[in-house]
ZAMITOR-361054 format. One record per residue (C-alpha): y, x, z. Coordinates in steps of 0.25 Angstrom, whole numbers, plus 2048, in hexadecimal, padded with zeros to 3 digits. Layout:
north:east:up
Y:X:Z
...
***
This chain:
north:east:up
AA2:D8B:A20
AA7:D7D:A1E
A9B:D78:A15
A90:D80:A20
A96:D75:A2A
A98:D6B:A23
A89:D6E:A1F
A85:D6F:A2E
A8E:D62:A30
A86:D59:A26
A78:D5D:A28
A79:D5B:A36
A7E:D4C:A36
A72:D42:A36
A6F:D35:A3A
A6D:D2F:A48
A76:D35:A53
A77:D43:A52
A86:D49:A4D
A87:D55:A43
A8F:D61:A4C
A9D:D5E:A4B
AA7:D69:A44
AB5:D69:A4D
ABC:D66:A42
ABA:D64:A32
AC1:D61:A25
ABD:D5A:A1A
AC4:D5A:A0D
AC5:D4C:A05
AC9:D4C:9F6
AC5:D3E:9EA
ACA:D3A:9DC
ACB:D49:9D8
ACA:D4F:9CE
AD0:D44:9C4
AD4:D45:9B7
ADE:D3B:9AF
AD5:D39:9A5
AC8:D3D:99F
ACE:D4A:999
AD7:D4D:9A4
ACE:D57:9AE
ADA:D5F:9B5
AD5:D5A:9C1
AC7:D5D:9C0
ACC:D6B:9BB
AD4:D6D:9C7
AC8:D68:9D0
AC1:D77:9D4
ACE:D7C:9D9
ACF:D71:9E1
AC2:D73:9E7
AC4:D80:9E8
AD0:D7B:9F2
AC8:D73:9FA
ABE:D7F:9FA
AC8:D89:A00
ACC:D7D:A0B
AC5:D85:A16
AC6:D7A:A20
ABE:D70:A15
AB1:D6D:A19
AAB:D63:A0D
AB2:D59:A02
AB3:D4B:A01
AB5:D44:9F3
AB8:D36:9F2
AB4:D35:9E6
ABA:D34:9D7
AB7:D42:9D1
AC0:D3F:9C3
AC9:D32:9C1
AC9:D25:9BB
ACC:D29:9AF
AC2:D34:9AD
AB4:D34:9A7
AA7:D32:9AE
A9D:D3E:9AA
A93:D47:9AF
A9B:D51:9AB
AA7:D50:9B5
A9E:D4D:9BF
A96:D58:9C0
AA2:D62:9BD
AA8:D5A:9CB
A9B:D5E:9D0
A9A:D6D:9CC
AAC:D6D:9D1
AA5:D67:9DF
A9B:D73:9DF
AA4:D7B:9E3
AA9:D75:9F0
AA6:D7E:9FA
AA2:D71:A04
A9B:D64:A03
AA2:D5A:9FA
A9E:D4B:A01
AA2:D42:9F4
AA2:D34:9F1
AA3:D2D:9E2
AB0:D27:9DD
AB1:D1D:9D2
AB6:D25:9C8
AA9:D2C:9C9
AA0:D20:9C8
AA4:D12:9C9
AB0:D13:9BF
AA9:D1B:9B4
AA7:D0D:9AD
AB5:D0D:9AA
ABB:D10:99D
AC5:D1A:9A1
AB9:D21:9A7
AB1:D22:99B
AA9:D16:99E
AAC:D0B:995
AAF:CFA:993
AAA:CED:992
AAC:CE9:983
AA7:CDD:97C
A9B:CDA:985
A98:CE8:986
A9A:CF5:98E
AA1:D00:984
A9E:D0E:989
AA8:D19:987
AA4:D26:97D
AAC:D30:978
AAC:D35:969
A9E:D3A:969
A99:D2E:970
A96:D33:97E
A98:D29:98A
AA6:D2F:98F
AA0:D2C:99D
A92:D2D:9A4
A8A:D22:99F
A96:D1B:99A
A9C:D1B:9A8
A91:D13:9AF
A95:D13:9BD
A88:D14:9C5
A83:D20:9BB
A90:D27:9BF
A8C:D25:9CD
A7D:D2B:9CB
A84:D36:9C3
A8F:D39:9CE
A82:D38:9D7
A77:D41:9D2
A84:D4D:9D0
A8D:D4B:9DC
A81:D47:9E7
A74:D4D:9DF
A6E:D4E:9EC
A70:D43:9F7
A75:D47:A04
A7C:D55:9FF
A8A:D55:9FD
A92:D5C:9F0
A96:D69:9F0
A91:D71:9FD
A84:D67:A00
A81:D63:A0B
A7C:D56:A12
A81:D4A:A15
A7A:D3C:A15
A79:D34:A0B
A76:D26:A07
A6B:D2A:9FE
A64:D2F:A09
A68:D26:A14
A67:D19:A0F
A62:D0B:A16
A55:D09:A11
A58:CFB:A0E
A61:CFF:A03
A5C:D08:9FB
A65:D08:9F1
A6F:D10:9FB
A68:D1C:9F7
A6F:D1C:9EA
A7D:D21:9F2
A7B:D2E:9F4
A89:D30:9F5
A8C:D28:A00
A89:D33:A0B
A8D:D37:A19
A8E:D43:A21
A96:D48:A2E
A9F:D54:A33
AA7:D54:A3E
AA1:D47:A45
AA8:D3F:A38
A9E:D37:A30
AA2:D37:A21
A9D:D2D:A17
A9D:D2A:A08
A9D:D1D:A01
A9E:D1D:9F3
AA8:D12:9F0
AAE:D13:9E2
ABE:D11:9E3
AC6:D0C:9D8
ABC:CFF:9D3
AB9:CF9:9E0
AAC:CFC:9E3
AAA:CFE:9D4
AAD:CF0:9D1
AB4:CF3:9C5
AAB:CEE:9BA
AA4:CF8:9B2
AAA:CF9:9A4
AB2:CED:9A5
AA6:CE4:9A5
AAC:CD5:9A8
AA0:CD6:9B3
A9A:CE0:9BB
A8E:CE4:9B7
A80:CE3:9C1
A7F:CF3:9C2
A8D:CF4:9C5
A8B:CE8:9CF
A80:CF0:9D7
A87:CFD:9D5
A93:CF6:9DF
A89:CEF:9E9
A80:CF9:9EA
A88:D04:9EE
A91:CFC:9F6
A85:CF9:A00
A80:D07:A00
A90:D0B:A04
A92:D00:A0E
A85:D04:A15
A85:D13:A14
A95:D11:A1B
A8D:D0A:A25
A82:D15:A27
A8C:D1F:A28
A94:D18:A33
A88:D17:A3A
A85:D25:A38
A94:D29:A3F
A90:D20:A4A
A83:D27:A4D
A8A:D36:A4A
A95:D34:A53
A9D:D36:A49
AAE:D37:A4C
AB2:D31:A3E
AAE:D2D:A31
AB3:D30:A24
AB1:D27:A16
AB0:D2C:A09
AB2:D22:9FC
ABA:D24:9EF
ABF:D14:9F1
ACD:D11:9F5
AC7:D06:9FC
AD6:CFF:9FD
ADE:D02:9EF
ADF:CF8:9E7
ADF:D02:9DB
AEB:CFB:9D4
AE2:CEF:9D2
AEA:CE4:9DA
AE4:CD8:9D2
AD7:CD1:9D9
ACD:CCD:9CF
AC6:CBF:9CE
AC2:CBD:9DB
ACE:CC2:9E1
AC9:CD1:9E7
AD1:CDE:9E4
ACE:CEC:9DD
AC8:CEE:9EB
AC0:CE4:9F1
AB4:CE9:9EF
AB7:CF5:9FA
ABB:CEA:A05
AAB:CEC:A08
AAD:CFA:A0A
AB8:CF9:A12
AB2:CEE:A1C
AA7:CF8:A1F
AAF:D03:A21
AB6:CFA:A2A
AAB:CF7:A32
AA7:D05:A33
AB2:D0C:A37
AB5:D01:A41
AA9:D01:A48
AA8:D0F:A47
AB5:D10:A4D
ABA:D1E:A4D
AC3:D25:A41
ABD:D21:A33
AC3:D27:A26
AC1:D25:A17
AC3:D2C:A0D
AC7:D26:9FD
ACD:D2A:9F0
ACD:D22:9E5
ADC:D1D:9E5
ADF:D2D:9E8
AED:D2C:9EE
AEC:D32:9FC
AED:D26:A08
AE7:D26:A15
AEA:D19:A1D
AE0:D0E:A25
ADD:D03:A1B
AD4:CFC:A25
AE0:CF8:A2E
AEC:CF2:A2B
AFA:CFC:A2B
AF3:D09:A2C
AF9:D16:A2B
AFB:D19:A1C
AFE:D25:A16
AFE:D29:A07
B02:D32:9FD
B0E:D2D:9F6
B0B:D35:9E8
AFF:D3F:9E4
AFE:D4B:9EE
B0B:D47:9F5
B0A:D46:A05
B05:D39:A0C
B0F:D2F:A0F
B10:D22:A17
B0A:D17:A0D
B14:D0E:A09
B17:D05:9FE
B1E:D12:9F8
B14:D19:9F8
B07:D10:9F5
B04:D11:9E8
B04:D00:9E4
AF8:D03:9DB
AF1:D05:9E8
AF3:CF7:9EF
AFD:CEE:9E8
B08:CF4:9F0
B01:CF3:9FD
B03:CFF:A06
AF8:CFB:A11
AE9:CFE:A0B
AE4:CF5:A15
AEC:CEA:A0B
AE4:CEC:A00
AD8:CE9:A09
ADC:CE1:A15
ACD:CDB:A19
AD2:CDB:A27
ACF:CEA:A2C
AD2:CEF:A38
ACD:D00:A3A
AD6:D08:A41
ACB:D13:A41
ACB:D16:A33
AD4:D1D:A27
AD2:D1F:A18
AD8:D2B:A11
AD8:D2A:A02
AD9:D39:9FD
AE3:D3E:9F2
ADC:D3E:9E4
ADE:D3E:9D4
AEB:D45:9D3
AF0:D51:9D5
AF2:D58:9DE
AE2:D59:9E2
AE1:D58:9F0
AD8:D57:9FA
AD8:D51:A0A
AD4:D59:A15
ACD:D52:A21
ACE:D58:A2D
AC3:D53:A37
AC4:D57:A47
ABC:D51:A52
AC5:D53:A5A
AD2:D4C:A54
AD4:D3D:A57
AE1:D38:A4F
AE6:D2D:A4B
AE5:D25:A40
AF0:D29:A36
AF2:D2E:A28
AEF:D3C:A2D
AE4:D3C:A37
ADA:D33:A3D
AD0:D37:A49
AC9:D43:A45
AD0:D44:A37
ADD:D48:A30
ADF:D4D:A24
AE9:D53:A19
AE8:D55:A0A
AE8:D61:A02
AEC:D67:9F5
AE6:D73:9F2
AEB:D74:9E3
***
């Protein structure tokens, strides 16, 4: 019954002016980074996955998924293989899966301990096992793996994984004056329960998939075009879809991106022109920024990517932090006890490790529990009614409480 309204709920929500019904209340259930695996032979995770979604199936309060992105780690192989068997596991869902590319998937298949491969003498050297096959999908070139993760996880644009059923989508509604946009038929937004949801695909964990591809000394022109291009489409389709809660009435918006958008990912050192391991989101943010302020009612985002759970304001100083102090454990008060120093060179406050001068008191970011057990997901409650304030347990028409099933 969930999926018939969420069906309803989606096909009803247009443009111009006209709101979809609004449900009294619904839940929305939030997973990313899952299934990992330690290492290319390492797939307990991935065997473990269907129970899992058989968890989040017999939730009966669930309505649809969101994925963050990163369907396998770091350290895993990019193939066609895993990604289709992710896409038969997601068959089985029993409602809509609304999912947005992680760089494990894509941006980092380049990368030797992804099966990619190196710069060595001049030249790039592919990995290939004993039989000389290319260890990853085309050698790991990042924009394949994204038109790969395309054509099996959005085959067709404006349907959802899973249960389909529709949501916008930039493919379709893209300005004219960029036709490029049409590419990104990832980034899609829908409504239910007068909240606005949105996707951007922002790749966490190479800032903005800056991380040269194979080691080059330079990046190369594709990989230069790769970044512009799709960091245009994102800025504008996070503008359309503001625009879009305005014109719908919406009560909220939520933000989907697999970037942790403020961990500096253990790399404190600033390169040669003196920006850190995530500079190249400060865009992102300033947008976001601008968005939710003069949108000016409860903004949330959703990240993975850094996979601790934390939800805390990073767009104004001294925010309500709260964390989980080792995997699965109960959310605590972030402190320099219990932030891990690989995320901010000891700083507790995320808005430290961007500190561009934001001021949003009506927004929160929640980054979900992912790669290590136990597998968990986020249940996010959405009532109409509510109005709470902002905290590390509710905000506005949201709260939330994480979950493990297994």
């Amino acid at each position: 019954m969930a999926a018939l309204l969420l069906t309803s709920a989606l096909a009803a929500c247009g443009g111009g002016s006209t709101a979809e019904p609004v449900e009294p209340k619904a839940v929305v259930v939030v997973v990313g980074d899952v299934p990992y695996g330690t290492g290319p032979t390492d797939d307990a995770q991935l065997k473990a996955h269907p129970a899992f979604i058989a968890a989040l199936n017999a939730d009966a309060d669930a309505s649809v998924v969101l994925h963050v992105g990163d369907i396998h780690s770091g350290k895993e192989y990019c193939t066609e293989a895993y990604d289709r068997t992710i896409a038969a596991q997601w068959s089985t869902f029993k409602f809509p899966v609304v999912y947005t590319p992680g760089d494990n998937e894509w941006a980092d298949c380049h990368k030797v301990k992804q099966g990619g491969g190196s710069y060595t003498a001049g030249a790039i050297s592919l990995l290939k096992d004993a039989a000389g096959n290319l260890l990853s999908y085309v050698g790991g070139d990042p924009i394949a793996n994204l038109q790969l993760v395309r054509s099996i996880f959005f085959p067709t644009p404006g349907k959802t994984a899973g249960v389909a059923v529709d949501v916008h989508t930039q493919a379709k509604e893209f300005d004219a004056a960029y036709p490029a946009d049409a590419a990104y038929v990832e980034n899609v937004w829908w409504m239910k329960s007068k909240v606005l949801f949105l996707t951007l695909n922002v790749p966490g964990g190479s800032n903005n998939d800056n991380d040269v591809w194979y080691g080059a000394p330079t990046a190369s022109a594709a990989q230069a075009q790769e970044i512009a291009t799709r960091s245009a489409a994102n800025k504008r389709w996070l503008d359309a879809a503001f625009k879009a809660a305005a014109a719908n009435g919406a009560i909220g918006v939520v933000i989907q991106l697999q970037a942790d958008l403020w961990d500096l990912d253990g790399v404190f050192t600033a390169n040669a022109a003196g920006q850190n391991h995530i500079h190249e989101y400060k865009q992102f943010i300033d947008k976001i920024a601008t968005n939710a302020a003069g949108f000016g009612k409860p903004v949330l985002l959703f990240n993975g990517d850094s996979h601790v759970f934390r939800t805390d304001n990073p767009l104004q100083p001294g925010s309500a932090c709260a964390i989980e102090p080792s995997s699965g454990a109960a959310a605590v008060a972030c402190s320099a006890a219990t932030v891990p120093v690989a995320f901010g060179n000891g700083k507790v406050d995320a808005y430290e490790n961007q500190p561009h001068g934001y001021s949003v008191p009506n927004f929160r970011r929640i980054t979900v529990h992912g790669s290590t057990t136990p597998l968990e997901y986020l249940k996010l409650t959405i009532d109409p009614a509510a109005n709470a304030e902002n905290g590390t347990e509710a905000f506005g028409p949201f709260s939330w409480k994480r979950v493990k099933p297994l």
